[in-house]
N, C-alpha and C positions, 0 to 999 in steps of 0.2 A: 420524230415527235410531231404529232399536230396541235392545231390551236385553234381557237376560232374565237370571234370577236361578238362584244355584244357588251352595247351601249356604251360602244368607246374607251371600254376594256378588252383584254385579251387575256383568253387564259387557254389550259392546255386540254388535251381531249383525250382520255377523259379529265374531269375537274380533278384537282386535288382535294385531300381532306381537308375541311374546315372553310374549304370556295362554298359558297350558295348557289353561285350561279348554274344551269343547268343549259342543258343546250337540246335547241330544238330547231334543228334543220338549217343551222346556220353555215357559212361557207366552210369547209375544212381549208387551212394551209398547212403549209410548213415553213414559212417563213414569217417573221418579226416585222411587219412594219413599221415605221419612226414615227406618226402618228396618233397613235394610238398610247395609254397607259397601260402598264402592268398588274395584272390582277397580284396583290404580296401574298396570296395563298398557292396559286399556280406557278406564278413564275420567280419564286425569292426558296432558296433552302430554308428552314428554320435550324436552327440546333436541335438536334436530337429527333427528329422529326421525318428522318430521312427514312423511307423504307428502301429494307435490303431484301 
């Protein structure tokens, strides 16, 4: 999985449904920094929400 950060969030790449955030040339990783907050659209399950 990647992620990339943007304005002191992080989310995954691509966004999840219902993130706003979009991404435009920002760094890819693959690691989580401690730093940073959790986008809860990208990076939280919802119930029911999960695509298979």
């Amino acid at each position: 999985m990647l992620y990339f950060i943007k304005q002191n969030t992080i989310h995954t790449y691509p966004v999840a449904k219902g993130c706003t955030a979009s991404y435009q040339q920002e760094q890819l990783r693959d690691t989580v920094p401690y730093e940073v907050q959790e986008c809860p659209f990208c990076m939280k399950v919802w119930p029911g929400k999960k695509d298979d």
